[in-house]
VEXDREN-2710 file (C-alpha; in Angstrom, 1 decimal):
% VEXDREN-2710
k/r/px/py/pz
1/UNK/0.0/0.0/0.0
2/UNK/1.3/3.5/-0.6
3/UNK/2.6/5.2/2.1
4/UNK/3.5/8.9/3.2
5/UNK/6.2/10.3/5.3
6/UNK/6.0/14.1/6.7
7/UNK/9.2/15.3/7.9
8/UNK/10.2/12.0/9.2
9/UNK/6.3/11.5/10.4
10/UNK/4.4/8.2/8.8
11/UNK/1.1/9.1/7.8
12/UNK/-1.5/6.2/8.0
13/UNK/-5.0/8.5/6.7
14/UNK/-5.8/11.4/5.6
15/UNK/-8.8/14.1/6.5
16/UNK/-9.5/15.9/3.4
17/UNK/-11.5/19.2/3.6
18/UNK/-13.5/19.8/0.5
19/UNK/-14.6/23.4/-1.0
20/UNK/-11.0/25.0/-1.5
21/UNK/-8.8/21.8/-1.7
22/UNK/-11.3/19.8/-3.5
23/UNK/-12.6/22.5/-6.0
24/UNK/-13.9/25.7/-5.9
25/UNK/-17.6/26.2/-6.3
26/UNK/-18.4/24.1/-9.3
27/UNK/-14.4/23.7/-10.5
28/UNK/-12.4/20.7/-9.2
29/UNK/-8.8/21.8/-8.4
30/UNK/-6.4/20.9/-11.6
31/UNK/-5.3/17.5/-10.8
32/UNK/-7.2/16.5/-7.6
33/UNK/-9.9/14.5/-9.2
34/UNK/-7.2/12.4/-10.7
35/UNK/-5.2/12.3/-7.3
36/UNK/-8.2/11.6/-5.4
37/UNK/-9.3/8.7/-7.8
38/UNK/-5.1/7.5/-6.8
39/UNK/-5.8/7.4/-2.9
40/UNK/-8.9/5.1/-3.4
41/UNK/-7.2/2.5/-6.0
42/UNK/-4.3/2.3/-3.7
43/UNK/-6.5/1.9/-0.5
44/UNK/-5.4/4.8/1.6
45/UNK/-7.9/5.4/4.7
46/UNK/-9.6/9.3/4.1
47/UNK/-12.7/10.6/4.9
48/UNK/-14.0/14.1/3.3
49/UNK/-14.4/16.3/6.1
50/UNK/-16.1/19.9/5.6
51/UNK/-18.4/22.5/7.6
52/UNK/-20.9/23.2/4.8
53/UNK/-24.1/23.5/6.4
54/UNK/-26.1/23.9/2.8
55/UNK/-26.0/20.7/1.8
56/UNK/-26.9/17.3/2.7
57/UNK/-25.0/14.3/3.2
58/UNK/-26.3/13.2/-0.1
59/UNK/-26.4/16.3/-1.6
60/UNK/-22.3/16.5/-1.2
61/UNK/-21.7/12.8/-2.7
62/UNK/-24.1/13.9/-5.6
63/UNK/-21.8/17.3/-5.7
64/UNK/-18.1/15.4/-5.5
65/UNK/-19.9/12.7/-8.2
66/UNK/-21.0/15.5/-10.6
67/UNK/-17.2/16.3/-10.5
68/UNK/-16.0/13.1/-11.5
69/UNK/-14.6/12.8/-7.8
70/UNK/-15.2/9.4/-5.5
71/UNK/-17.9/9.4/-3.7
72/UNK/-19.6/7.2/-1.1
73/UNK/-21.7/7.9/2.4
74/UNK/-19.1/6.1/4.5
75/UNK/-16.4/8.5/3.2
76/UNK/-18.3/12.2/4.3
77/UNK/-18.0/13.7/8.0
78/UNK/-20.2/16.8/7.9
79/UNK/-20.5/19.9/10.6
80/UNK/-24.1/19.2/10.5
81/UNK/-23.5/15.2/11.1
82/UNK/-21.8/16.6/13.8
83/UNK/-24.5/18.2/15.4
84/UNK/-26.8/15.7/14.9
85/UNK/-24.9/13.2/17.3
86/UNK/-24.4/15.9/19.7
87/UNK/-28.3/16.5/19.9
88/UNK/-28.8/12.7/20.0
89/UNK/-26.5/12.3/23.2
90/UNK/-27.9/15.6/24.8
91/UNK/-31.7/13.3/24.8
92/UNK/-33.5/17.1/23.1
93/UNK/-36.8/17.2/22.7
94/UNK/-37.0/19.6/20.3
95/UNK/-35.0/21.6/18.3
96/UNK/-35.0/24.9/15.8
97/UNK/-33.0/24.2/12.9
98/UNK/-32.0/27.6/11.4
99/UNK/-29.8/26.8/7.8
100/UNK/-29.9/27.1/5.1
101/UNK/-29.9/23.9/1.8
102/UNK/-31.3/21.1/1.9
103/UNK/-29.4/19.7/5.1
104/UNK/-32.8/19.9/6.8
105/UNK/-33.1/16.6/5.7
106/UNK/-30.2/14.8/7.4
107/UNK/-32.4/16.1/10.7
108/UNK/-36.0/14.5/9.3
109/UNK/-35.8/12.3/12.1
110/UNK/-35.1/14.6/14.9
111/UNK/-38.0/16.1/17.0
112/UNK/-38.4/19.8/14.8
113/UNK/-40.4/22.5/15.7
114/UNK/-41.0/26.2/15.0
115/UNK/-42.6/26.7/18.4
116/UNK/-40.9/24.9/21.0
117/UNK/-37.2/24.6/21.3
118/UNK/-34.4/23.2/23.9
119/UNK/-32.1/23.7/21.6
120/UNK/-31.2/25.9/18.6
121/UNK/-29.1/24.1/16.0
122/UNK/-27.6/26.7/13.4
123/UNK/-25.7/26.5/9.8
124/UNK/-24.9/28.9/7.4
125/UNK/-28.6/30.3/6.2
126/UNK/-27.2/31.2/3.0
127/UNK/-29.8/33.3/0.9
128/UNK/-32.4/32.0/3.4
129/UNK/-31.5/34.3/6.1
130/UNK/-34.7/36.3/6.8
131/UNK/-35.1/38.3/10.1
132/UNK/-38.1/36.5/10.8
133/UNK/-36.1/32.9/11.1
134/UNK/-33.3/35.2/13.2
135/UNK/-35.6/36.5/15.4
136/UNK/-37.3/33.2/16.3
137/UNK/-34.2/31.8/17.3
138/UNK/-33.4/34.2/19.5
139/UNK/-36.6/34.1/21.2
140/UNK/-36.0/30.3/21.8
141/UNK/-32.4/31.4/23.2
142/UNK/-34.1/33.6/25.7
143/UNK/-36.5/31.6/26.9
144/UNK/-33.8/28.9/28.1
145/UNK/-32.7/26.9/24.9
146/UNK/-29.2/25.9/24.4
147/UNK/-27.2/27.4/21.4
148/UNK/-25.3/24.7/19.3
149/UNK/-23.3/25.8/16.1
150/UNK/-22.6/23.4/13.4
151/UNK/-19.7/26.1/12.4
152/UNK/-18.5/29.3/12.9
153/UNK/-16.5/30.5/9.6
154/UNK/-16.0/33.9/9.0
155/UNK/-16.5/33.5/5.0
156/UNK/-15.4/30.9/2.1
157/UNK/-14.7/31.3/-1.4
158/UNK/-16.7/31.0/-4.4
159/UNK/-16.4/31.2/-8.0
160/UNK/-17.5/34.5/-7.6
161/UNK/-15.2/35.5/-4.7
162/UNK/-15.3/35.1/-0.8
163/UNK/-18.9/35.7/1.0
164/UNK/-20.0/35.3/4.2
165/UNK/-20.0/31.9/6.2
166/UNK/-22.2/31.1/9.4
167/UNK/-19.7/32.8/12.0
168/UNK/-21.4/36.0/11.3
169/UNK/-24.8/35.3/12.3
170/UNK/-23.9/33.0/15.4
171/UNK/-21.9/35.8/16.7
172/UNK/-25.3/38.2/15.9
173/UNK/-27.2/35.3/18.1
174/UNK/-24.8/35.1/20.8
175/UNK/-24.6/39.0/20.9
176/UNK/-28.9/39.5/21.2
177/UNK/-28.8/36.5/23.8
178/UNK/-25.9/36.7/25.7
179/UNK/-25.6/32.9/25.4
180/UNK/-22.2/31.1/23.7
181/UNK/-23.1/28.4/21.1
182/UNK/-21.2/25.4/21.5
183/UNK/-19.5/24.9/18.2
184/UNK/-19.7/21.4/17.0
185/UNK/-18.1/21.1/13.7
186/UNK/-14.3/22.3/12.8
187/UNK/-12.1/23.8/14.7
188/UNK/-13.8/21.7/17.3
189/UNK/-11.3/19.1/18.6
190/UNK/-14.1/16.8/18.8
191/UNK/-15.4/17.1/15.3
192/UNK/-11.9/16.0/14.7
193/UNK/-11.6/12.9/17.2
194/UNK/-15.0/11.5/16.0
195/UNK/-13.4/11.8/12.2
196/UNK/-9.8/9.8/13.4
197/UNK/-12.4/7.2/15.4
198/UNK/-14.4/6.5/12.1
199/UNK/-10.8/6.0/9.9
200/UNK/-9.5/3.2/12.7
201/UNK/-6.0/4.3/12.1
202/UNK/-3.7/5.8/15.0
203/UNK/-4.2/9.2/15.3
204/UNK/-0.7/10.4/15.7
205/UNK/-0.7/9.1/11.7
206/UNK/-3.6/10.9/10.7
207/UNK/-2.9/14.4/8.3
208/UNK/-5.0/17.1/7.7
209/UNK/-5.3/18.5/4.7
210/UNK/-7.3/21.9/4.5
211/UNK/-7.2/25.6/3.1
212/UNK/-8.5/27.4/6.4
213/UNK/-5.4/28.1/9.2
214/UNK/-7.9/28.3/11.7
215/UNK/-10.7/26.0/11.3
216/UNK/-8.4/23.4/9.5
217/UNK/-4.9/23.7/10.8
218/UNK/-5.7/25.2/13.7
219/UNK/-8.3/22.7/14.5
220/UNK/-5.9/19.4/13.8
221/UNK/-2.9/21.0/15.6
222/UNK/-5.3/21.5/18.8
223/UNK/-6.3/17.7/18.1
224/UNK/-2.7/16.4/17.5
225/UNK/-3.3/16.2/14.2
226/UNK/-1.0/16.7/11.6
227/UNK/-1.9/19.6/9.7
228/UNK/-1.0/20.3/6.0
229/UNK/-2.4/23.7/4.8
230/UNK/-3.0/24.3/0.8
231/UNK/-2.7/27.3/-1.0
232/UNK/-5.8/27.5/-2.9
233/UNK/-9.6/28.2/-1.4
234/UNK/-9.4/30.9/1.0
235/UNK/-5.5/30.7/1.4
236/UNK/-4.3/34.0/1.9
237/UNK/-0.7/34.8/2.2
238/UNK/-1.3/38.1/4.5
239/UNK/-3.3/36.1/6.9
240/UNK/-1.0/32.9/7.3
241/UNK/2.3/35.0/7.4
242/UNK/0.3/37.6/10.5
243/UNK/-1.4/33.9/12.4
244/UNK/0.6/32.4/15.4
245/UNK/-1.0/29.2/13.9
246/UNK/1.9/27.2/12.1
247/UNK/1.3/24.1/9.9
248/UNK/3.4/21.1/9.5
249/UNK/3.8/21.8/5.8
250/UNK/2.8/24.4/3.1
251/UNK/1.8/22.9/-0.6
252/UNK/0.3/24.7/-3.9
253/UNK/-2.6/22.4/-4.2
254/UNK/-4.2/19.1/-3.4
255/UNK/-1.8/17.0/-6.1
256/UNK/1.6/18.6/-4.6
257/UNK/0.5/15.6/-1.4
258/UNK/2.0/13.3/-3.8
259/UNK/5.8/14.6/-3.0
260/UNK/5.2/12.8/0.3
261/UNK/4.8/9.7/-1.6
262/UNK/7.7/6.7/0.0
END
């Protein structure tokens, strides 16, 4: 089986982020479908791992599949997958979703309600932000409900440039409330253990592979991890060379991985 080796570190799986190492809205990065199609033939344990809160598990295998990438349920860790087994464990009652997509549907089978809340799950609204939908969360907040974030980004990048991610409006929540949501997906150090557990490799041999330096390499670095940070997505130069947040490695895109190659 092919093998990798990381400044004298042996790496047994990998935890891919998608949107920004992957491709970039509808455009796969050059090379990383045919890479991606090289990990699977040669059986190297991955999982996708992202904090998109618009789409559904099935909606993201149809997405990587309309790409020509690989593509099965076993392979995605989501934010919002995340959040689901928090809920589960917490034994709620009933819960306000507030995201936008179609990721509704990975929670079909969790008690929903407009009305009544113990807990207020939220994504990224996307387009579907209304003040309505805001305000009804908030309510819930203030009348006891626990706050639970599947992610917190500050923005991500599109094919028409970088927009606003889910961090904005949690922080408008927690601000109106007073209350701190518990942030469930990445930098979350365990988003990250649950992703290692579901690979059953060693975790001291697991690399991360993302575009973010703080959801992604921060977020494996917390969770001894090893992170490998790529410069395409949201990579920006200014922002890595300011951060106190240092990765194992720097690479140009998802393909470069292969120089690791033994």
């Amino acid at each position: 089986m092919l093998t990798y080796k990381i400044n004298n570190k042996v790496i047994g799986g990998l935890l891919i982020d998608l949107d920004g190492v992957l491709y970039i809205g509808s455009n796969p990065v050059e090379g990383a479908v045919q890479y991606m199609n090289k990990l699977v033939e040669r059986g190297i344990p991955f999982r996708y791992i992202t904090n998109t809160t618009r789409m559904s598990r099935n909606s993201i295998i149809e997405n990587l599949r309309s790409m020509s990438f690989p593509a099965n349920r076993e392979w995605i860790f989501s934010a919002p997958m995340a959040a689901k087994q928090y809920v589960i464990k917490k034994g709620c009652k009933s819960v306000y979703l507030l995201t936008g997509g179609d990721v509704r549907s990975d929670f079909e089978d969790l008690p929903l309600s407009e009305n009544v809340a113990d807990v207020v799950v939220m994504g990224d609204p996307g387009e579907d932000i209304n003040y309505k939908a805001l305000t009804r969360g908030f309510q819930h907040l203030m009348d006891g409900a626990d706050f639970v974030a599947m992610q917190r980004n500050r923005y991500w990048r599109t094919e028409k440039g970088l927009v606003m991610d889910a961090g904005a409006f949690v922080a408008a929540l927690e601000f109106a409330s007073g209350k701190s949501a518990r942030v469930v997906g990445k930098p979350s150090v365990d988003f990250f253990n649950l992703a290692v557990e579901s690979l059953g490799v060693p975790k001291e041999s697991v690399a991360m592979i993302g575009d973010d330096i703080e959801t992604d390499i921060k977020g494996a670095t917390d969770a001894n991890i090893i992170p490998v940070l790529v410069r395409t997505g949201k990579y920006r130069e200014e922002e890595v060379r300011s951060s106190e947040i240092k990765p194992e490695c720097t690479i140009d895109s998802f393909p470069d991985f292969e120089q690791f190659e033994q």
